[in-house]
C-alpha positions in Angstrom: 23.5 43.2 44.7 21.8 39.9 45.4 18.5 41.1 44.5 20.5 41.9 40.6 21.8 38.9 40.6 18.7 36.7 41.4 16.8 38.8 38.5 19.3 38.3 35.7 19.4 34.4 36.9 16.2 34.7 35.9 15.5 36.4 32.9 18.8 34.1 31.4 15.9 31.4 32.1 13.2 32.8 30.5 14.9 33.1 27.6 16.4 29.6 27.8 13.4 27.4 27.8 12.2 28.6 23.9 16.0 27.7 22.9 15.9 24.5 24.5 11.8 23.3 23.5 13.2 24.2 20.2 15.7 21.4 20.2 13.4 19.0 21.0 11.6 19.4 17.7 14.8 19.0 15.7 14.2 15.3 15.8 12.2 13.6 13.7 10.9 10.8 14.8 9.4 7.5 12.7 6.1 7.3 11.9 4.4 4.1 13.7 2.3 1.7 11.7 0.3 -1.0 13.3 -0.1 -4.4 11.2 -3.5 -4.3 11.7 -3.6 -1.4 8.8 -0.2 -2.3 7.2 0.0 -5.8 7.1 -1.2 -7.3 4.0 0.6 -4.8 1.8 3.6 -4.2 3.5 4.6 -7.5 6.3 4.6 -9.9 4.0 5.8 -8.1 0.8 7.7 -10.9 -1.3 10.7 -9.8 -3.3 12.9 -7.2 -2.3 11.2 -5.8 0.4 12.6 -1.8 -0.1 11.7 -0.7 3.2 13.0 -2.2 7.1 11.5 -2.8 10.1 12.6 -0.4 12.7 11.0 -1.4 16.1 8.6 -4.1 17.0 6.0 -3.9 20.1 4.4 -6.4 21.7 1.3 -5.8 24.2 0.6 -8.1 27.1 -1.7 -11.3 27.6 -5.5 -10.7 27.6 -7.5 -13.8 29.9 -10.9 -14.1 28.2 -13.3 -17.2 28.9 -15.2 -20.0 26.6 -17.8 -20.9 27.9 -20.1 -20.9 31.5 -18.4 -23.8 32.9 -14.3 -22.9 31.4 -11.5 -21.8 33.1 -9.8 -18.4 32.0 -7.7 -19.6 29.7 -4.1 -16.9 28.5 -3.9 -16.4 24.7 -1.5 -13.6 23.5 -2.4 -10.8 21.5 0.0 -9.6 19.1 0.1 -6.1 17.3 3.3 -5.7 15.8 4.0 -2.0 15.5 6.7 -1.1 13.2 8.3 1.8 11.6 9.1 2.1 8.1 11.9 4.0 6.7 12.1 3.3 2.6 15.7 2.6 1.7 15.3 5.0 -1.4 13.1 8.4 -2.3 10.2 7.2 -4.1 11.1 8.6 -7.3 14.1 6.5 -7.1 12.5 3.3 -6.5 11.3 2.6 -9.6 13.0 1.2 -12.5 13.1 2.9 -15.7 11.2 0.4 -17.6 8.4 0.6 -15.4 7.9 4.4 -16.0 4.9 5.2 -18.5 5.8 5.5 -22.0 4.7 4.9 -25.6 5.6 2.0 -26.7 5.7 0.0 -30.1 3.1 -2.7 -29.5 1.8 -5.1 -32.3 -1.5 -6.3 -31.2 -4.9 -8.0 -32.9 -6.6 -5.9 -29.8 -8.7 -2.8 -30.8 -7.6 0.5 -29.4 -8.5 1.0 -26.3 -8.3 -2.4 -25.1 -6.1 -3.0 -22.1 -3.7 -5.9 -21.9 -1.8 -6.8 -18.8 1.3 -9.2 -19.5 2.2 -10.5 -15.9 5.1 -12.5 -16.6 6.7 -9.4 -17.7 4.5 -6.6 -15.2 3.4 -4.5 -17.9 -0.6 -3.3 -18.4 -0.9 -2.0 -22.2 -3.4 0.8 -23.3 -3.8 0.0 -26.9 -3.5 3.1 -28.9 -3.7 1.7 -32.9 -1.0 2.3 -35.2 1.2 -0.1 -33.7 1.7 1.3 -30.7 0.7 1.2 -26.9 0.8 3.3 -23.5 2.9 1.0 -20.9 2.8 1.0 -17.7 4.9 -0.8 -14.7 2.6 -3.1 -12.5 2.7 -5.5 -9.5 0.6 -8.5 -9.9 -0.4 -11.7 -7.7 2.7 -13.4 -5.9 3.0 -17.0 -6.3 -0.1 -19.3 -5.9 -2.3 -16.1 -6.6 -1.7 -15.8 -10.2 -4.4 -15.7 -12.8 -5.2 -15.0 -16.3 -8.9 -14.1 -18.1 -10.7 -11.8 -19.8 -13.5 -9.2 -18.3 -14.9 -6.1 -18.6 -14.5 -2.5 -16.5 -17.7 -3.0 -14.4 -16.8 -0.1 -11.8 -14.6 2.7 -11.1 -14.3 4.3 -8.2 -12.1 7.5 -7.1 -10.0 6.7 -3.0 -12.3 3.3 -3.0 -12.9 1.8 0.8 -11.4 -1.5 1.0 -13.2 -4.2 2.4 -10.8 -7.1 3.1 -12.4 -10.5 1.6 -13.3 -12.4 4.9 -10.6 -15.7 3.4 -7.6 -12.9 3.1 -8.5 -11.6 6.8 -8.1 -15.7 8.2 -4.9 -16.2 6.0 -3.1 -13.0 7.6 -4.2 -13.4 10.9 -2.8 -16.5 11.0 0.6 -15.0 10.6 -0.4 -13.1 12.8 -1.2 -9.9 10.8 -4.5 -8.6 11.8 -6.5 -6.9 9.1 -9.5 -4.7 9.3 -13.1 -5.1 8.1 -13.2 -1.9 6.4 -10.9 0.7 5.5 -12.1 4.6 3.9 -10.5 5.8 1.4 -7.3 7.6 2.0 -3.5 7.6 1.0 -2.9 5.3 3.6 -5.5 2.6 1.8 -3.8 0.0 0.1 -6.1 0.3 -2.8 -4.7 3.9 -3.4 -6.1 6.7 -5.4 -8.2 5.0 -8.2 -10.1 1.6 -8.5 -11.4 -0.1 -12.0 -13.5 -3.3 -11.0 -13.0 -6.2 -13.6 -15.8 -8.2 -14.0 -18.1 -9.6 -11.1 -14.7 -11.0 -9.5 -13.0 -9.3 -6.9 -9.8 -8.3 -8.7 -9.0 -4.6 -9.6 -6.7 -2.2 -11.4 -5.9 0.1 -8.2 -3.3 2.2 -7.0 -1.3 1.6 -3.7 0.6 3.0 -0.6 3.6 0.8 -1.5 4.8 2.4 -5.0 8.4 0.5 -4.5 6.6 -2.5 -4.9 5.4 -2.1 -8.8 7.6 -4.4 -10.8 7.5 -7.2 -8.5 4.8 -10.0 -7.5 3.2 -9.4 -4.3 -0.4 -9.2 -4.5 -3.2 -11.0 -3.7 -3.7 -11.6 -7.6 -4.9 -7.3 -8.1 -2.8 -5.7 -10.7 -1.7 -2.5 -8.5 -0.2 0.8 -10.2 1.5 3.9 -8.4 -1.2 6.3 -7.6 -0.2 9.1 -10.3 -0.6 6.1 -12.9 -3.4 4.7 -12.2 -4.6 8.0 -12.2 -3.6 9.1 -15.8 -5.2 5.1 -16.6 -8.7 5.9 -15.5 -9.0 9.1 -17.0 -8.3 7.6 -20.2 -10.7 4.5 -20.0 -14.2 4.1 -19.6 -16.8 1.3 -17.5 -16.9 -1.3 -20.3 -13.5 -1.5 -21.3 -12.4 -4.8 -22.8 -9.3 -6.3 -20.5 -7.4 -9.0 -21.6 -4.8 -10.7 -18.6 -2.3 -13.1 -19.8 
C-alpha cells in the first residue's frame, strides 16, 4: 500500500512540472534597450514622447587612473537600460494627414523633383498635372533646422550608421552613450532605406521610431516610416533634384 502510494505521488509530479514550466512562459516580459543603442532617437525625443520608460539600471563605479604619478580617481558609468512599451499600436500612431496620398500640389518644380516643406512635415514627390505624392516626415528639432537645395548622391538599402563624432560628444554628455558604428538592421535608426543629399551628412531615411513622423526630433535628417521610405526610393533615382524649405 505504501509502495502505491509513493508511485502515484510520483507520477502526479511528472506530470506537474510541464504544467507548471508552461506558466512561466505566459508572461511576457519587456524588451530591454540600452542607451548606448537607443539614445539619440528615442531618450531625448522632443514632443510627445509616445512611448515610457519602464525601468532604469544603473551599474556600479569603475576606478581607472590618469596618469603614472595619479591617484585612482571614482567616476561613474552610467548605462541607462530602459524598456519601452509604445502607448499605441503603430498603425495607430500616426495621424491621418501624415499617411501617403495624392495630393493637389501647384508647383514651378518639374516632376520628379522632391520638395520637403518642414514647417508643415510634408516631403512632396512631384507628379505634373497639378498634383503630388505626400508623405508625413520628422525633421530637425529646434536649433537643428535647415533649408537648401541638393542632389540624391547615394542610396543605400539597411545603411550602417556611423554616428558623426560632434553628435557622439553632445549625447554623451547627457549621458547617452552612442556607438561608433551600427549595421544595418530594424533596430538602426536610419531604418530600411537611405538617399544621401548632396556631400552633407543629411539623408532621407527610415527609422525605428515610426510614432515620431510628424514631429521635430532629429538631428536636422528628414526621417520616414520604413514602408514609406521604401515606396520613395523605388520611385526616385541618384540625381534627383531636392528642394528643402
Amino acid at each position: 500500500m505504501i509502495t502505491k502510494t509513493i508511485l502515484l505521488a510520483f507520477a502526479l509530479a511528472l506530470f506537474a512540472v510541464p504544467v507548471q514550466a508552461n506558466e512561466r512562459y505566459k508572461v511576457i516580459r519587456p524588451v530591454i534597450i540600452e542607451s548606448g543603442i537607443a539614445g539619440e532617437w528615442m531618450m531625448q525625443l522632443s514632443g510627445p514622447e509616445r512611448a515610457r520608460v519602464l525601468r532604469k539600471v544603473e551599474r556600479p563605479t569603475v576606478r581607472y587612473r590618469t596618469g603614472r604619478r595619479a591617484g585612482l580617481f571614482s567616476r561613474p558609468v552610467v548605462v541607462q537600460q530602459a524598456a519601452y512599451r509604445a502607448e499605441k499600436s503603430v498603425l495607430d500612431q500616426l495621424e491621418p494627414q501624415f499617411l501617403p496620398q495624392v495630393v493637389a500640389y501647384e508647383t514651378k518644380y518639374k516632376p520628379g523633383t522632391i520638395v520637403i516643406d518642414t514647417n508643415n512635415r510634408f516631403l512632396y514627390l512631384v507628379l505634373g498635372d497639378g498634383k503630388a505624392r505626400r508623405y508625413g516626415v520628422g525633421v530637425g528639432k529646434p536649433g537643428f533646422e535647415w533649408a537648401g537645395e541638393h542632389k540624391v548622391t547615394r542610396k543605400a538599402e539597411w545603411p550602417d550608421w556611423h554616428p558623426p563624432k560632434e553628435m557622439i560628444a553632445r549625447e554623451a554628455a547627457k549621458g547617452h552613450y552612442l556607438p561608433a558604428h551600427m549595421e544595418g538592421s530594424e533596430a538602426n535608426p536610419l531604418g530600411a532605406r537611405a538617399l544621401y543629399l548632396g556631400s552633407t551628412l543629411y539623408r532621407i531615411h527610415g527609422t525605428n521610431a515610426p510614432w515620431t513622423i510628424g514631429y521635430a526630433v532629429s538631428s536636422g535628417c528628414i526621417r520616414m516610416r520604413n514602408q514609406d521610405v521604401v515606396d520613395l526610393y523605388e520611385r526616385v533615382k541618384v540625381g534627383t533634384r531636392v528642394i528643402v524649405i
